[in-house]
VOVEXPA-874563 format. One record per atom (N, C-alpha, C): residue in three letters; atom name; x, y, z. Coordinates in nm, 4 decimals, padded with zeros to 6 digits. Atoms other than C-alpha are relative to their C-alpha. Example, Ala and Ser with C-alpha at 12.3 -4.5 7.8 and 13.67 -1.06 7.14 Angstrom:
REC residu atome       xx       yy       zz
REC    ALA     N  00.0890 -00.1190  00.0000
REC    ALA    CA  01.2300 -00.4500  00.7800
REC    ALA     C  00.0900  00.1200  00.0000
REC    SER     N -00.0820 -00.1190 -00.0060
REC    SER    CA  01.3670 -00.1060  00.7140
REC    SER     C -00.0770  00.1090  00.0730
END
This chain:
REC residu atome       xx       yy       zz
REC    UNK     N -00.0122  00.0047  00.1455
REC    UNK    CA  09.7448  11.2065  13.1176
REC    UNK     C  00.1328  00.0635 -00.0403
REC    UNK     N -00.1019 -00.0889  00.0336
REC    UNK    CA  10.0838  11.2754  12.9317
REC    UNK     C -00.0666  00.0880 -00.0950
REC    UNK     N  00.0013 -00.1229  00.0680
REC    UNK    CA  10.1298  11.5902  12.7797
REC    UNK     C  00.1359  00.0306 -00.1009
REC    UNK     N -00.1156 -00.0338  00.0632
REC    UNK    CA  10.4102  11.7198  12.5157
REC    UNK     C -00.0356  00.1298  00.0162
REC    UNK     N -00.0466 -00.0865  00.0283
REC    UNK    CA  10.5199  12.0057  12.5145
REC    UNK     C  00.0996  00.1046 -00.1024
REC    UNK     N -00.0378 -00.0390  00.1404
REC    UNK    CA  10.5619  12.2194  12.1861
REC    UNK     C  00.0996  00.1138  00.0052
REC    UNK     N -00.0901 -00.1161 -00.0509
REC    UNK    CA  10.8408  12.4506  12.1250
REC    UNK     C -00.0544  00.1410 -00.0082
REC    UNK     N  00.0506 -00.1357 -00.0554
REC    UNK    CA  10.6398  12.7519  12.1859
REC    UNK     C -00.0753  00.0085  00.1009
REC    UNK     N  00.0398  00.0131 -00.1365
REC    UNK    CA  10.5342  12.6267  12.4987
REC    UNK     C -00.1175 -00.0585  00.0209
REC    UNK     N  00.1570  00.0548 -00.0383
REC    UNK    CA  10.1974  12.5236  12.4489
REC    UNK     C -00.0083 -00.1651  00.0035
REC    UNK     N -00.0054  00.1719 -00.0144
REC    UNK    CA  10.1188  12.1730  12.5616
REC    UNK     C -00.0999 -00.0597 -00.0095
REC    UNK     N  00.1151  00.0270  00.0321
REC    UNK    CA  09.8990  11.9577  12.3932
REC    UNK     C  00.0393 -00.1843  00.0392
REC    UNK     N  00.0448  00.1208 -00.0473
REC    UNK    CA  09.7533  11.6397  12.5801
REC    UNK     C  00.0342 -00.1298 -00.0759
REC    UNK     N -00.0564  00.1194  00.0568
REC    UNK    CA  09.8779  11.2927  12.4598
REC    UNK     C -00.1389 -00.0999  00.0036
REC    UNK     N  00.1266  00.1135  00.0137
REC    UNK    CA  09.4685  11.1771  12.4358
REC    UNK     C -00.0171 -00.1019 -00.1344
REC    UNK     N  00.0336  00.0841  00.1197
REC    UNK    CA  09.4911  11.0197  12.0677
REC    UNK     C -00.0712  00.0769 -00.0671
REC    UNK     N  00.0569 -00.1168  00.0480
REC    UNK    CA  09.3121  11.3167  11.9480
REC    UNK     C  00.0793  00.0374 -00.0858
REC    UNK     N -00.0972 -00.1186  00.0928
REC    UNK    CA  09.4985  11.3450  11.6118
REC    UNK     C -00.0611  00.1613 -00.0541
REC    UNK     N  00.0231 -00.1653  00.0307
REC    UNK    CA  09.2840  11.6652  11.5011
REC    UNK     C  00.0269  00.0737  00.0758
REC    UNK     N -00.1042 -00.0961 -00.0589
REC    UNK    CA  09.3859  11.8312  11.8086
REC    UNK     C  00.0956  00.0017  00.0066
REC    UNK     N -00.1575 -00.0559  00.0743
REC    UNK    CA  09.7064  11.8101  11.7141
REC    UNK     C  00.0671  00.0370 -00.0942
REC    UNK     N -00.0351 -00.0997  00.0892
REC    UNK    CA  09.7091  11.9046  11.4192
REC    UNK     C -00.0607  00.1393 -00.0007
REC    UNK     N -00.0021 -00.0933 -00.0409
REC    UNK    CA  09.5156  12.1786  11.5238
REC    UNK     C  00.0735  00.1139  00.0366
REC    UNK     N -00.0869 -00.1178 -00.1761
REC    UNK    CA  09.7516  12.2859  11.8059
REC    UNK     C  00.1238  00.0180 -00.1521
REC    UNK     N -00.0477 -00.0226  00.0991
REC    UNK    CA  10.0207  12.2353  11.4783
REC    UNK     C  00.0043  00.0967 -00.0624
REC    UNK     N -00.0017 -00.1171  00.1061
REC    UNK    CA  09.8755  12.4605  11.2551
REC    UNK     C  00.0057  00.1322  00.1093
REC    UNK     N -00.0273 -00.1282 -00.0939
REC    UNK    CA  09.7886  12.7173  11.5239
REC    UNK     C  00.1106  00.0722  00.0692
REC    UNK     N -00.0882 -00.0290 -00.0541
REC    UNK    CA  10.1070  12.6970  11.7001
REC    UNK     C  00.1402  00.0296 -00.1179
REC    UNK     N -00.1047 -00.0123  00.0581
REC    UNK    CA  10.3199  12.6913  11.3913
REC    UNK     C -00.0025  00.1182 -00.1040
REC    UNK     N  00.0398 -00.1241  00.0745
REC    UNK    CA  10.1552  12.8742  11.1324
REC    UNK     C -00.0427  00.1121  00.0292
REC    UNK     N  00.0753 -00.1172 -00.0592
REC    UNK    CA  09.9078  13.1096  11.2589
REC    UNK     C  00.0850  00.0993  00.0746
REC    UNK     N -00.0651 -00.0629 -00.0625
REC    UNK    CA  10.2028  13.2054  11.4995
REC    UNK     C  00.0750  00.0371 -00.0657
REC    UNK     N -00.0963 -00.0865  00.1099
REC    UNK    CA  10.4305  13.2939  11.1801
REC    UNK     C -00.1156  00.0803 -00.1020
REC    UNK     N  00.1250 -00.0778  00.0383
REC    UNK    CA  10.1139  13.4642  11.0342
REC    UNK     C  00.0182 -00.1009 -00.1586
REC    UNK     N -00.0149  00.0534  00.1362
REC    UNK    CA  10.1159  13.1739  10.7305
REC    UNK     C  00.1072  00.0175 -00.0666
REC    UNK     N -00.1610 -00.0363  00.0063
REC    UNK    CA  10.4799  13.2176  10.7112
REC    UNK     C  00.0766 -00.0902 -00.0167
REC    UNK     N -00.0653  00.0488 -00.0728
REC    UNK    CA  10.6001  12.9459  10.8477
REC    UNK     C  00.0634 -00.1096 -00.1613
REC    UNK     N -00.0664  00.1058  00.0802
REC    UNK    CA  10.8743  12.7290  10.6326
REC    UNK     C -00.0985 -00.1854 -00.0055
REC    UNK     N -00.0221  00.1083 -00.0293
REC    UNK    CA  10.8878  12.3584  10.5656
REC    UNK     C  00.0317 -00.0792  00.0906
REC    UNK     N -00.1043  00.0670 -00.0803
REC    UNK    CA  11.1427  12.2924  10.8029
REC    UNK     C -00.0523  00.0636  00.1481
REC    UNK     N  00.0442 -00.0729 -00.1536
REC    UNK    CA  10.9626  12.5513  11.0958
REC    UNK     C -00.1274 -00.1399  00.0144
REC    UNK     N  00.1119  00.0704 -00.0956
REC    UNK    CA  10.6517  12.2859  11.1013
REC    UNK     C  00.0384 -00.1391 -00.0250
REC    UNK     N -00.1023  00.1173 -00.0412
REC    UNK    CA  10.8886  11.9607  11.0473
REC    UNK     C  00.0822 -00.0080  00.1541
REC    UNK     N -00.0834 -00.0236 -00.1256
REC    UNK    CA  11.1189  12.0694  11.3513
REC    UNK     C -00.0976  00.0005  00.0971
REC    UNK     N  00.0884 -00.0054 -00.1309
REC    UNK    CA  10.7864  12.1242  11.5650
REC    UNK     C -00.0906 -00.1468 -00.0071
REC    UNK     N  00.0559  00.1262  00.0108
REC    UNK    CA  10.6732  11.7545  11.4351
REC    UNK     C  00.0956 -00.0610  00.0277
REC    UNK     N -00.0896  00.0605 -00.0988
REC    UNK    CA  10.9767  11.6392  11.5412
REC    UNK     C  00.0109 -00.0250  00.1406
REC    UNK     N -00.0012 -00.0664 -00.1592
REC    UNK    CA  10.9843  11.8114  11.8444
REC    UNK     C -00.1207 -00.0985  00.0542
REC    UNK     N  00.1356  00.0525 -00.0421
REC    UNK    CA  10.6105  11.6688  11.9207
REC    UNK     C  00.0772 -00.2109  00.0195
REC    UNK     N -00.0235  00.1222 -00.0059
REC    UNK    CA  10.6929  11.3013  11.8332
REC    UNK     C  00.1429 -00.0658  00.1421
REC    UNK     N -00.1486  00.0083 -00.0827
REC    UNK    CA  11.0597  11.2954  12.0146
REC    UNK     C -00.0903 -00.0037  00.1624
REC    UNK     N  00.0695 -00.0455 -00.1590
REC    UNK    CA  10.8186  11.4320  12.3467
REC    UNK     C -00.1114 -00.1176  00.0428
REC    UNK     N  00.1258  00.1134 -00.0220
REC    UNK    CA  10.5863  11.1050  12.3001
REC    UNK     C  00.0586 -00.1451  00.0363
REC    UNK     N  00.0001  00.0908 -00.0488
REC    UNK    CA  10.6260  10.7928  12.4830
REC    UNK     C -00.0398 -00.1218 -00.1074
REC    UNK     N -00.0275  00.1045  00.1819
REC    UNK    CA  10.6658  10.4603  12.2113
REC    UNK     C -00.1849 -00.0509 -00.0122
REC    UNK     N  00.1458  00.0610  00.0307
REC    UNK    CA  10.2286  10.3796  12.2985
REC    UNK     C -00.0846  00.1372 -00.0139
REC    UNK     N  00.0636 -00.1161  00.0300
REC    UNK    CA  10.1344  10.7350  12.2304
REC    UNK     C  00.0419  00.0172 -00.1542
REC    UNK     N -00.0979  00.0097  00.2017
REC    UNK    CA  10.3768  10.7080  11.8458
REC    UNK     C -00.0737 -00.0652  00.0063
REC    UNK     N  00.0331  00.0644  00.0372
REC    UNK    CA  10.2281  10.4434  11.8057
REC    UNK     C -00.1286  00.0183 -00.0042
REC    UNK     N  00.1320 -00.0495 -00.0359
REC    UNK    CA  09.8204  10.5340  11.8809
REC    UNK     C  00.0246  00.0982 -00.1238
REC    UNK     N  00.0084 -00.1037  00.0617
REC    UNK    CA  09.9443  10.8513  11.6949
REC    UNK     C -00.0143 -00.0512 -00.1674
REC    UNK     N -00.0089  00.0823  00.1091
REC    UNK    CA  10.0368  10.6429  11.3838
REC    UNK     C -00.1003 -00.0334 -00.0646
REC    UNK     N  00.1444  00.0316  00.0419
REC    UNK    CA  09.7808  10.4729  11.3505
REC    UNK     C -00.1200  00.0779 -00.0304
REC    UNK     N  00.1588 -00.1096  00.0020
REC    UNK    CA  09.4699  10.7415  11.3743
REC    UNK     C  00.0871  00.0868 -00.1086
REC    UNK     N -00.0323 -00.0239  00.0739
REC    UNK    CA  09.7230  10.8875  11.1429
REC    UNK     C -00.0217 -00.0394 -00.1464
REC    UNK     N  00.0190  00.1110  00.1094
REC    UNK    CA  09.7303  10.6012  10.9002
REC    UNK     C -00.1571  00.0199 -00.0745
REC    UNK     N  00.0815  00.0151 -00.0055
REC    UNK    CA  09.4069  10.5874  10.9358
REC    UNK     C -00.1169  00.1471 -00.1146
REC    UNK     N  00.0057 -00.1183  00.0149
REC    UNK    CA  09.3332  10.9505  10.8772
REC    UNK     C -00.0206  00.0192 -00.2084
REC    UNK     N -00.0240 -00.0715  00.1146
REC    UNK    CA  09.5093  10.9829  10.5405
REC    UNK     C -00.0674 -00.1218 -00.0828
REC    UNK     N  00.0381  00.0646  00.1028
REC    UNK    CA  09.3599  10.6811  10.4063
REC    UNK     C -00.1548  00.0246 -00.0198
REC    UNK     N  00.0728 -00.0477  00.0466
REC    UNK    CA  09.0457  10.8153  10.4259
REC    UNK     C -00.0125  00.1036 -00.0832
REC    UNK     N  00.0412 -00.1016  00.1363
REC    UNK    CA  09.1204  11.1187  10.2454
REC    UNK     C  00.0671 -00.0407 -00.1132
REC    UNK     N -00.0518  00.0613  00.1381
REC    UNK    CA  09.2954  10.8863  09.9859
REC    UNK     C -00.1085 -00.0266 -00.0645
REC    UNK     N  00.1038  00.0254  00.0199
REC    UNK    CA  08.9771  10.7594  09.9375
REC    UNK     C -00.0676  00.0923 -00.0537
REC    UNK     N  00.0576 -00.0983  00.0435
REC    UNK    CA  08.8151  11.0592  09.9260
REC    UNK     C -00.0012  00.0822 -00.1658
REC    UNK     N -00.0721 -00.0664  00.1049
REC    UNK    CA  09.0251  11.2110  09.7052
REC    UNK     C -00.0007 -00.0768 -00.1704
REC    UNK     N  00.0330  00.1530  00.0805
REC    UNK    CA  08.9962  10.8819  09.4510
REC    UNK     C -00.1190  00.0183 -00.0689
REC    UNK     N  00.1207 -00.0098  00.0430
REC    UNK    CA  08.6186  10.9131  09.4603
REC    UNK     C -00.0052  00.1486 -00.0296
REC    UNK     N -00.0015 -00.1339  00.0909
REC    UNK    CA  08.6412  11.2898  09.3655
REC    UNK     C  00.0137  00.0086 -00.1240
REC    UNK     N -00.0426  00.0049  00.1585
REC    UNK    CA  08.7926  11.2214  09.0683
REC    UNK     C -00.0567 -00.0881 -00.0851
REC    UNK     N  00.0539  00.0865  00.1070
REC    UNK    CA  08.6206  10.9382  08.9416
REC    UNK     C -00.1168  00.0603 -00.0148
REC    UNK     N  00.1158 -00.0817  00.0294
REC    UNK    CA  08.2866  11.1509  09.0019
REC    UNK     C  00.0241  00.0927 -00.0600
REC    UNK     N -00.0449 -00.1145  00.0976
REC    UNK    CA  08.4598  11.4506  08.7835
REC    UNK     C  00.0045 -00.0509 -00.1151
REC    UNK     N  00.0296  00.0684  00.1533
REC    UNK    CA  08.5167  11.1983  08.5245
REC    UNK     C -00.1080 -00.0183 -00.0432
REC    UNK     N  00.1842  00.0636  00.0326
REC    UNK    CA  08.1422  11.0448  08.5476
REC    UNK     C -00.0156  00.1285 -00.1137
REC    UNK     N  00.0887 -00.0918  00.0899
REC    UNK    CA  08.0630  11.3700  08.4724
REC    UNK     C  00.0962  00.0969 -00.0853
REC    UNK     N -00.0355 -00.0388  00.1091
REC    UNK    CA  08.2712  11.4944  08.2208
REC    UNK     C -00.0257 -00.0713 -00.0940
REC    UNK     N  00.0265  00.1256  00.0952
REC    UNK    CA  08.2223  11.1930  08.0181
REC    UNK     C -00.1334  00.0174 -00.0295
REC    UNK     N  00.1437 -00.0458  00.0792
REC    UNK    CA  07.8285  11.3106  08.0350
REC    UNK     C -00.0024  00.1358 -00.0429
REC    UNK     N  00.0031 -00.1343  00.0467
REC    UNK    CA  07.9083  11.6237  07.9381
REC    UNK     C -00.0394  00.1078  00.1368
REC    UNK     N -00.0218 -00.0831 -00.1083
REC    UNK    CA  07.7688  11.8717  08.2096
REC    UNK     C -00.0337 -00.0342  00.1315
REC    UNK     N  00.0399  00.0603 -00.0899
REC    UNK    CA  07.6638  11.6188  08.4204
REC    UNK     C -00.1297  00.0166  00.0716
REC    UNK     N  00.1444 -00.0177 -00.0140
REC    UNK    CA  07.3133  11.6504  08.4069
REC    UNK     C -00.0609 -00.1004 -00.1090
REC    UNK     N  00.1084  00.0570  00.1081
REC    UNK    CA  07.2344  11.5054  08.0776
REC    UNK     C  00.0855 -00.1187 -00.0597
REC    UNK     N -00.0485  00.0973  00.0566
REC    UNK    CA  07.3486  11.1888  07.9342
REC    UNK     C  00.0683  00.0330 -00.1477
REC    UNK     N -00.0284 -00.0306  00.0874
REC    UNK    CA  07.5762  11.2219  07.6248
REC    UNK     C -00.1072 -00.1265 -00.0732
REC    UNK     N  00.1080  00.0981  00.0748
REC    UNK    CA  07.4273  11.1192  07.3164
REC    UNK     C  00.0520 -00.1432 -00.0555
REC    UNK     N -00.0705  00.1715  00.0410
REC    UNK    CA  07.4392  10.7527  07.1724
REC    UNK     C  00.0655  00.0391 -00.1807
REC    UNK     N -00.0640  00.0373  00.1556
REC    UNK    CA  07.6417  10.6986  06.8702
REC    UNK     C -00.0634 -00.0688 -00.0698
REC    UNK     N  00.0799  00.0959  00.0882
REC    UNK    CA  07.5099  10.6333  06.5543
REC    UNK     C  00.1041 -00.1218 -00.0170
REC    UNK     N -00.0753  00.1463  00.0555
REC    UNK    CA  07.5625  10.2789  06.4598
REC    UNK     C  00.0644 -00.0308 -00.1112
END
């Protein structure tokens, strides 16, 4: 199995496993600047990662990527239209009332 190797040494497996990599990401980037870490410190180590991947591992990665954020587009979508529902009934328990005619 390939492996990359992150610039703080730790090397995370090339299985298609995007949550363990963003995992190994946050852990290796943030956690290791104690929630510190710039823009550009966990860009340069997503660089770094991608640059270390072979063009059917980018590509795998991509995708489960793609994939990824369009579910929490989704998500995120239906959040809000259920905040509306229920603002629109008021506390979202009780139906607002009908308008007189």
């Amino acid at each position: 199995m390939n492996k990359v190797k992150m610039l703080t040494g730790h090397e995370v497996p090339l299985d298609g496993d995007l949550l363990y990599m963003l995992e190994s990401l946050y852990r290796e980037v943030s956690l290791k600047r104690e929630l510190k870490a710039s823009f550009d410190d966990m860009m340069n180590e997503i660089v770094n990662v991608v640059d270390g991947m072979d063009e059917e591992s980018r590509k795998q990665y991509l995708v489960e990527s793609i994939f990824l954020n369009t579910v929490t587009y989704e998500n995120e979508r239906l959040s809000a239209y259920m905040k509306k529902l229920a603002s629109d009934s008021g506390d979202g328990n009780t139906p607002k009332p009908a308008k007189p005619e």
